[in-house]
C-alpha positions as CSV (number, residue, x, y, z in Angstrom):
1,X,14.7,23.1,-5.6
2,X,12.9,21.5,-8.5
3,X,9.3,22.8,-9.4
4,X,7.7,20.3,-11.9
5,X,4.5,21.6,-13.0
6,X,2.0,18.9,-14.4
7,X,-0.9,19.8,-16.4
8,X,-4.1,18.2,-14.2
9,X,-8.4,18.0,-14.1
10,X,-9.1,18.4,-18.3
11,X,-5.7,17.2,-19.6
12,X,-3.2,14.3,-18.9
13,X,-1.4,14.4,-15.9
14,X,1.5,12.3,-18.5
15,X,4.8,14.1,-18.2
16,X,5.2,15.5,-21.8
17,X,7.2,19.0,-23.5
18,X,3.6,21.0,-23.5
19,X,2.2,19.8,-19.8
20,X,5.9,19.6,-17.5
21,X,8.4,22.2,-17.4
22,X,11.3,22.7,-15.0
23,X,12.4,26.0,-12.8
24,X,14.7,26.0,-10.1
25,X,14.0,28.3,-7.3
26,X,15.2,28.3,-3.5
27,X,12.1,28.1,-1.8
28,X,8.3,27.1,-2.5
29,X,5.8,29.6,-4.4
30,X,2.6,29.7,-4.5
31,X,0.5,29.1,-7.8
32,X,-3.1,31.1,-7.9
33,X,-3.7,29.0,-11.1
34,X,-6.0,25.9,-9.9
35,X,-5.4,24.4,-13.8
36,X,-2.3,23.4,-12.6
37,X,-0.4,21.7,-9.6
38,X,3.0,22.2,-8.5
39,X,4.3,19.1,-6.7
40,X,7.6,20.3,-4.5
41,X,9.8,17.9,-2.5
42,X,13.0,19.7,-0.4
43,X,15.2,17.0,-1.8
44,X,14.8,18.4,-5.4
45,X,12.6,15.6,-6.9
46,X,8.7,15.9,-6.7
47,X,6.7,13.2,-5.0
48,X,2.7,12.6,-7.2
49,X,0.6,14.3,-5.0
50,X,-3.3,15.3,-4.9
51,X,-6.1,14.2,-7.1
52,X,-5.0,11.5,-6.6
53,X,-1.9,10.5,-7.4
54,X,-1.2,9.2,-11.0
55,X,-4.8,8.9,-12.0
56,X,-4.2,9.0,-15.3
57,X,-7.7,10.5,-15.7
58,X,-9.7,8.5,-13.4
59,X,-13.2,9.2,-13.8
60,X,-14.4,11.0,-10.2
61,X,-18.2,9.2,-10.7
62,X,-19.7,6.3,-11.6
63,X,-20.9,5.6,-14.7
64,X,-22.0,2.9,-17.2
65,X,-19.4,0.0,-17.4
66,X,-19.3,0.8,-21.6
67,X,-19.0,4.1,-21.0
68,X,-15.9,3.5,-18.5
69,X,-14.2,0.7,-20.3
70,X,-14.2,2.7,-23.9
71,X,-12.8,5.6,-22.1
72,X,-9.9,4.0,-20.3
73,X,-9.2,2.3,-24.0
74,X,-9.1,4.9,-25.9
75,X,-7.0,7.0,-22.5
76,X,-4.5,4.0,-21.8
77,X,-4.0,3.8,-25.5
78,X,-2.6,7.7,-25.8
79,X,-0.3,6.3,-23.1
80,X,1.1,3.8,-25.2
81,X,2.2,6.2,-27.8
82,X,3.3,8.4,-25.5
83,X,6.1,5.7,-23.5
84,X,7.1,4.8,-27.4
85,X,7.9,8.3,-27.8
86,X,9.6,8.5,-23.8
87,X,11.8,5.4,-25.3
88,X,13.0,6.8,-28.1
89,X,13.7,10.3,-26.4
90,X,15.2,8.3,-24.1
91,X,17.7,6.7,-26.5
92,X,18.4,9.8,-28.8
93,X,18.8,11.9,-26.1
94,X,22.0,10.2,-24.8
95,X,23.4,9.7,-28.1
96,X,22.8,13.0,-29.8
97,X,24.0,16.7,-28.9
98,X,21.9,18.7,-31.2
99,X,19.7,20.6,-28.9
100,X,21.1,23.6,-28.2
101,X,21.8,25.7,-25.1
102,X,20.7,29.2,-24.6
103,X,22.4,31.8,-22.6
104,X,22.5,30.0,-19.1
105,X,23.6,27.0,-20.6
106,X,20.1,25.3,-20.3
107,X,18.7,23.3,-23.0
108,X,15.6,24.9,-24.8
109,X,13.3,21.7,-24.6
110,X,11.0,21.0,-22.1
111,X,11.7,17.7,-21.8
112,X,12.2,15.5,-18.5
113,X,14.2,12.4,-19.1
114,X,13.0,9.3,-17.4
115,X,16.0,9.8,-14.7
116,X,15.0,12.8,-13.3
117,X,11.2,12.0,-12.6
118,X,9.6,10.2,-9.7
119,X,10.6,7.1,-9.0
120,X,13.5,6.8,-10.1
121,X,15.5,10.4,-9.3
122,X,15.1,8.7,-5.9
123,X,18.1,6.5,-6.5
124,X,16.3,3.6,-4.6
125,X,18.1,0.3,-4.8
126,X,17.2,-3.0,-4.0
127,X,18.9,-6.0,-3.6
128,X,17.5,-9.3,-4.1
129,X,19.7,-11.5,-2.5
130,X,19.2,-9.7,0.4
131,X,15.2,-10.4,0.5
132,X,16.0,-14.1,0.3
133,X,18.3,-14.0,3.1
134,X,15.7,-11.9,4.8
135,X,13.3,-15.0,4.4
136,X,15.8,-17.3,5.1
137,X,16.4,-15.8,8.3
138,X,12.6,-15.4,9.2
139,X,12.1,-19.3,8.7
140,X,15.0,-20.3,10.1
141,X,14.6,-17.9,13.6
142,X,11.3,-18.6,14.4
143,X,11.5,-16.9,17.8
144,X,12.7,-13.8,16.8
145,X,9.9,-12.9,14.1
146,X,7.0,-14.1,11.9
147,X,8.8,-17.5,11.8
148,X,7.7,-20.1,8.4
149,X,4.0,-19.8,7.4
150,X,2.7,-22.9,7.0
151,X,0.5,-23.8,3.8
152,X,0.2,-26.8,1.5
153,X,2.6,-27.6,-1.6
154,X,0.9,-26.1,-4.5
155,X,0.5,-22.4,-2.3
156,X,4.4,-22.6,-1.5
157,X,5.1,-23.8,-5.2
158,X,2.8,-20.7,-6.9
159,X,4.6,-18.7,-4.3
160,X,8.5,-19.5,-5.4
161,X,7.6,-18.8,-8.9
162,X,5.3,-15.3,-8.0
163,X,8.7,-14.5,-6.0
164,X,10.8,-15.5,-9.2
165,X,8.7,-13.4,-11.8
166,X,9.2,-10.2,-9.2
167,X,12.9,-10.8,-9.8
168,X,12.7,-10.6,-13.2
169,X,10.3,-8.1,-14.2
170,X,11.4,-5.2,-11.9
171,X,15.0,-5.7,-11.6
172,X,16.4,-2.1,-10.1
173,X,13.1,-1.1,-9.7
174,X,12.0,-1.2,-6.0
175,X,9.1,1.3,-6.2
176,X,7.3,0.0,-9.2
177,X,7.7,-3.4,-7.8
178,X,5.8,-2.4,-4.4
179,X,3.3,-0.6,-7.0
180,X,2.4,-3.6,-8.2
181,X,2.9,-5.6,-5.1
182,X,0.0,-3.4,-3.3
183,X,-2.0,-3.2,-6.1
184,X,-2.6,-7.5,-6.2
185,X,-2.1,-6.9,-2.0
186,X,-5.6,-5.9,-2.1
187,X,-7.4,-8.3,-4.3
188,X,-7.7,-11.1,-1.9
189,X,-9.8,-9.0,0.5
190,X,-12.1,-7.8,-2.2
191,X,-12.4,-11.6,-2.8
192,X,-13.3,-13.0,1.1
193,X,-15.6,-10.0,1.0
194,X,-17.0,-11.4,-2.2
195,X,-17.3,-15.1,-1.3
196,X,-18.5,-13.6,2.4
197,X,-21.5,-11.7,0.9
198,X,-22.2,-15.3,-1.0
199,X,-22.3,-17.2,2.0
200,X,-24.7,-15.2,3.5
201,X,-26.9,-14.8,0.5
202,X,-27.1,-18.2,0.6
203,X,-27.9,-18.5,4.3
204,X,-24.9,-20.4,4.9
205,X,-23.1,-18.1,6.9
206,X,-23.0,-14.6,8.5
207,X,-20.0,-13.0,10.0
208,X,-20.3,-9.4,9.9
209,X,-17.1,-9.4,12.0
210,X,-15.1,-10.9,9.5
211,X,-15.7,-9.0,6.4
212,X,-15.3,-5.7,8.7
213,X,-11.9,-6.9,9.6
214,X,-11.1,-8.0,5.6
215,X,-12.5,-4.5,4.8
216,X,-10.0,-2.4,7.5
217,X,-7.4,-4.7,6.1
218,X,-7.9,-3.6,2.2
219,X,-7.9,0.1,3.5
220,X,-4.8,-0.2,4.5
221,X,-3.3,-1.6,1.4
222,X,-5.2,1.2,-0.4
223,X,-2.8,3.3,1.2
224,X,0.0,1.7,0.8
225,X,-1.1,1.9,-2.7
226,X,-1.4,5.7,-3.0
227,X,1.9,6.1,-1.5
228,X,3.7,4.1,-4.1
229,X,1.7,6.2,-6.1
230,X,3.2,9.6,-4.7
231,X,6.6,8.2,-5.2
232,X,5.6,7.2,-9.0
233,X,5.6,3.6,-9.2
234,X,2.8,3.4,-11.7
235,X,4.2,6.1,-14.0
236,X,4.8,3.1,-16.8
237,X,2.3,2.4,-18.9
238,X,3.6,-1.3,-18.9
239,X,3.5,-1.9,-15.5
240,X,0.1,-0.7,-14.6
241,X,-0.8,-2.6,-17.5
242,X,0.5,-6.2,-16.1
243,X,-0.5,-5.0,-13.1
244,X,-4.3,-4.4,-13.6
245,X,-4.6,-7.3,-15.6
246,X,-2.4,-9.5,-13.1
247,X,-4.9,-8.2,-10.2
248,X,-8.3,-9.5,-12.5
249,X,-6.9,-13.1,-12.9
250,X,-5.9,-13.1,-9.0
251,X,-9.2,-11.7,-8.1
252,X,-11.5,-14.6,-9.5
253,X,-8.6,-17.1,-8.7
254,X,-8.7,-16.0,-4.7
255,X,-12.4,-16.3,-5.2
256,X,-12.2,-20.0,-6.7
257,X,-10.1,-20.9,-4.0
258,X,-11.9,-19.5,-1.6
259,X,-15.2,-21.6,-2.2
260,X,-12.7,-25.1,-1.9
261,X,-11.1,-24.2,0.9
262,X,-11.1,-20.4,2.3
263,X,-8.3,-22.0,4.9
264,X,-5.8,-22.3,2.0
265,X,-7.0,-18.6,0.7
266,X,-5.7,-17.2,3.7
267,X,-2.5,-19.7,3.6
268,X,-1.5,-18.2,-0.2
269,X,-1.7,-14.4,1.4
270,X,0.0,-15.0,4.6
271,X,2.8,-15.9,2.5
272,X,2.3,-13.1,0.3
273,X,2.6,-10.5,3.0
274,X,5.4,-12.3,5.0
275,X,7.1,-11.7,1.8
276,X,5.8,-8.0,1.6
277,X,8.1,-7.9,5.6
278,X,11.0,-9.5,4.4
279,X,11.1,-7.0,1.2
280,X,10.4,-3.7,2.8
281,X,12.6,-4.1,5.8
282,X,15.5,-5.0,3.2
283,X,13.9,-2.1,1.5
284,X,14.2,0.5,4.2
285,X,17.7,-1.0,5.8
286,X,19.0,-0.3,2.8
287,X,18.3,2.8,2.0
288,X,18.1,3.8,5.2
289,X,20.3,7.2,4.8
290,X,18.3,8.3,2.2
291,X,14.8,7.3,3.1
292,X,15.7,10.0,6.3
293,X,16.4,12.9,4.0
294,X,13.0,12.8,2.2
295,X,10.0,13.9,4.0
296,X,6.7,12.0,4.2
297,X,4.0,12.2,1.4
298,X,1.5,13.9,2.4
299,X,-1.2,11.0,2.0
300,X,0.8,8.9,4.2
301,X,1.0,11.8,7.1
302,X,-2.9,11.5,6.3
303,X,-3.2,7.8,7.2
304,X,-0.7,7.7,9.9
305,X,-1.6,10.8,11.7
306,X,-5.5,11.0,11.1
307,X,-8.1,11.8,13.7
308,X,-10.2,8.8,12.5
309,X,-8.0,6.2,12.9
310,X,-11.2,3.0,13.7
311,X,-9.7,0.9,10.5
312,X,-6.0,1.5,11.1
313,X,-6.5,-0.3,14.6
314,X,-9.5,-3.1,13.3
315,X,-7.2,-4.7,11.0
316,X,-4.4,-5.2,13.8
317,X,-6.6,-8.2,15.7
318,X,-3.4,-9.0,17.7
319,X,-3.2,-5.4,19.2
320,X,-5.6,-3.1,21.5
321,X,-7.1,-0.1,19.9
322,X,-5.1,3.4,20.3
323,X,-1.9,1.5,21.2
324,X,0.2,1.9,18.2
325,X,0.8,5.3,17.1
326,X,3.7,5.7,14.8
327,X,5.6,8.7,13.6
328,X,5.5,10.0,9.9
329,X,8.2,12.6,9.3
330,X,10.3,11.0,7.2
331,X,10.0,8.3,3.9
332,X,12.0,6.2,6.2
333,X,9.5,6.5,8.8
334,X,6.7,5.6,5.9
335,X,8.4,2.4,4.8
336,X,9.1,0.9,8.5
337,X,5.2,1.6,9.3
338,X,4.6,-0.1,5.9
339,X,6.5,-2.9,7.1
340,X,5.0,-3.4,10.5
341,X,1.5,-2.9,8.5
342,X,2.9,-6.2,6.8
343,X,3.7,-7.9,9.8
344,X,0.2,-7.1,11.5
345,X,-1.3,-8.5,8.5
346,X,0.7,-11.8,8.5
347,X,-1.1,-12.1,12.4
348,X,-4.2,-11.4,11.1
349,X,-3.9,-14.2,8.5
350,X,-3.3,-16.3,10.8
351,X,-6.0,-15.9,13.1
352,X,-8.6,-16.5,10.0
353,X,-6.3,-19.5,9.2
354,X,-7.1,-20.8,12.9
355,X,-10.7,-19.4,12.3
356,X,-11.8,-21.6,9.2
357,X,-10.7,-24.6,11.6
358,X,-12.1,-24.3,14.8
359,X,-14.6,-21.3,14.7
360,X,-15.6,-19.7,18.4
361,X,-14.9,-16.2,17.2
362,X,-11.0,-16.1,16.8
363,X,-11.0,-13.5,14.6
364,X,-13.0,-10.1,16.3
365,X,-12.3,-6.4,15.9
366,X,-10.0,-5.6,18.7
367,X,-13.1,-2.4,19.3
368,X,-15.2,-5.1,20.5
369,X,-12.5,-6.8,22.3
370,X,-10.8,-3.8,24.1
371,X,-12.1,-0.2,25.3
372,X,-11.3,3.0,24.7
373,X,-8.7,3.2,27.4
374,X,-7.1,-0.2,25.8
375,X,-8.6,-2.5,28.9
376,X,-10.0,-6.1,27.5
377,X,-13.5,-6.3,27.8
378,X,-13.0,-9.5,30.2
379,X,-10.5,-7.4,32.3
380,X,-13.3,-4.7,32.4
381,X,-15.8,-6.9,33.5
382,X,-13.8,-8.4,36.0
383,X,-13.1,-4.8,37.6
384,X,-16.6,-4.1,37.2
385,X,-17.4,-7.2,39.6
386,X,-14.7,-6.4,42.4
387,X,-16.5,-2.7,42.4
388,X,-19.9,-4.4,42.6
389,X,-18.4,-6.4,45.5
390,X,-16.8,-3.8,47.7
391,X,-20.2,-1.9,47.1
392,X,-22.5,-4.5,48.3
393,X,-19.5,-5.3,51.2
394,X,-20.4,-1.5,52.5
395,X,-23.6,-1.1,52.1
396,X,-24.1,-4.6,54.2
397,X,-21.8,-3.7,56.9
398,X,-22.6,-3.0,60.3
399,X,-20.3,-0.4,60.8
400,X,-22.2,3.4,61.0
401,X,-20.9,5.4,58.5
């Protein structure tokens, strides 16, 4: 089993030769040192866990914009240097046989290559051609799925070239790509939010309703977030890099859109998450063998399997609260709830799409539409009445009890 120990809290949690080493032992020990974190995974690669994942020195408070912005500068900068010098490791490493072995035939540096560190000692594949078919076969079968979302020509052209880019930039690198996937997934909620709170600072509108439901649905992709996390798809300083800054410009750009016509808003991300269905369920068909061998991260068996579960069910408007419940033991598990996260989403979409037309409280929290038990509140009522009924039948009747 591979131990990887990663130096966390004061220092950099940046694989490097003074913060990771490597040990191989058959079962799991414990570590009394709370400086460091040891991050163990049955298969023999580590998933990120704890504190949180990847942080990269998050700060844990909030503090003064400057204050934030100069740190992460001078912080994100240090990373720089440091992938230069993964590169060039990288290169030389192949190329020249100069380190030397000691008496177990191990080599006396510390160093990890790229290969054998989370995400890609998964061995993860993902093939494009199969995501297009995917889609193809979602517009084309209506009945059997999601079917074509509808939305104008400029949505569906900004959409073919989003879904080109993807192609490009991460090519054989699936979790990276769903790195940066959730982490412009939740920007468009922050932005209805936004232009919500406007509205109704401006007396023009007040929905509570909605911006609960936009607020379950950008937990969700939080968590999808972390997990990609755990499996290390932001462990390149490049692609959190085009990711952050990709997330800002779609941010205000949701928001811009939003104030024209929030019904083409919710257009551009129903096509984005219909694409999000048709790429993890290639995703997790595909890998399918492997997926099963790996056990859950932990923060997924802590979103899946909490005891608070109120936001999971609010963002699924097209379900009844409690109703679906689905396992975590395995990655494969993980990615196939991710998917059907998707696919809820899509729904949910949909229903604000409808919404922005024609009003009359389409899109509710299924809390207010269903009960504890999962009975409609119309179906309740109406049970309520036939009780009332057979009451008042009884206590008029001229029978002698």
């Amino acid at each position: 089993m591979l131990i990887v120990s990663i130096s966390s809290g004061k220092g950099t949690n940046e694989y490097s030769n003074e913060a990771a080493s490597t040990t191989y032992d058959p079962l799991p020990q414990e570590d009394d040192d709370n400086d460091e974190e040891k991050i163990i995974n049955p298969s023999g690669c580590p998933y990120i866990e704890n504190n949180p994942p990847y942080d990269f020195g998050l700060t844990k408070n909030p503090q003064s914009a400057f204050l934030l912005g100069s740190n992460n500068f001078l912080r994100q900068g240090s990373f720089i240097i440091t992938d230069i010098l993964e590169n060039w490791k990288r290169k030389n490493s192949s190329s020249s046989s100069s380190q030397k072995n000691d008496t177990n035939g191990n080599t006396n540096s510390s160093y990890i290559s790229l290969n054998d560190r989370p995400p890609y000692c998964f061995g993860f594949t993902l093939n494009d051609e199969a995501v297009k078919e995917a889609e193809h076969r979602r517009i084309s079968k209506p009945s059997s799925g999601l079917g074509k979302v509808e939305t104008n020509p400029a949505s569906q052209f900004l959409y073919d070239v989003g879904c080109l880019a993807l192609d490009e930039l991460f090519p054989g690198r699936p979790i990276p790509r769903f790195w940066f996937l959730e982490t412009i997934a939740r920007m468009p909620y922050f932005s209805y939010v936004s232009m919500l709170h406007l509205y109704e600072s401006f007396g023009w509108l007040r929905d509570p309703e909605l911006r609960k439901i936009h607020y379950a649905e950008e937990d969700n992709e939080l968590h999808h977030l972390l997990i990609m996390e755990a499996l290390g798809g932001n462990a390149l300083w490049k692609d959190r890099f085009l990711g952050y800054h990709t997330a800002i410009v779609y941010y205000w750009a949701v928001c811009l859109l939003y104030l024209i016509t929030p019904k083409a808003a919710y257009e551009f991300m129903a096509l984005l998450e219909a694409h999000a269905v048709d790429t993890y369920s290639t995703f997790f068909k595909e890998n399918e063998e492997r997926l099963k061998s790996l056990p859950a991260p932990n923060v997924a068996i802590s979103y899946y399997k909490s005891a608070d579960l109120y936001l999971f069910d609010d963002f699924q408007v097209s379900k009844s609260p409690n109703t679906r419940r689905p396992p975590c033991d395995t990655l494969y598990h993980v990615f196939k709830n991710i998917c059907e996260d998707e696919t809820e989403h899509v729904k949910t979409m949909r229903a604000c799409m409808d919404y922005t037309q024609v009003g009359n409280n389409i899109v509710e929290s299924p809390h207010n539409r269903y009960d504890e038990n999962g009975m409609g509140i119309d179906e309740k009522r109406k049970a309520w009445l036939n009780w009332s009924e057979e009451v008042n039948r009884a206590c008029t009747s001229e029978e002698d009890f």
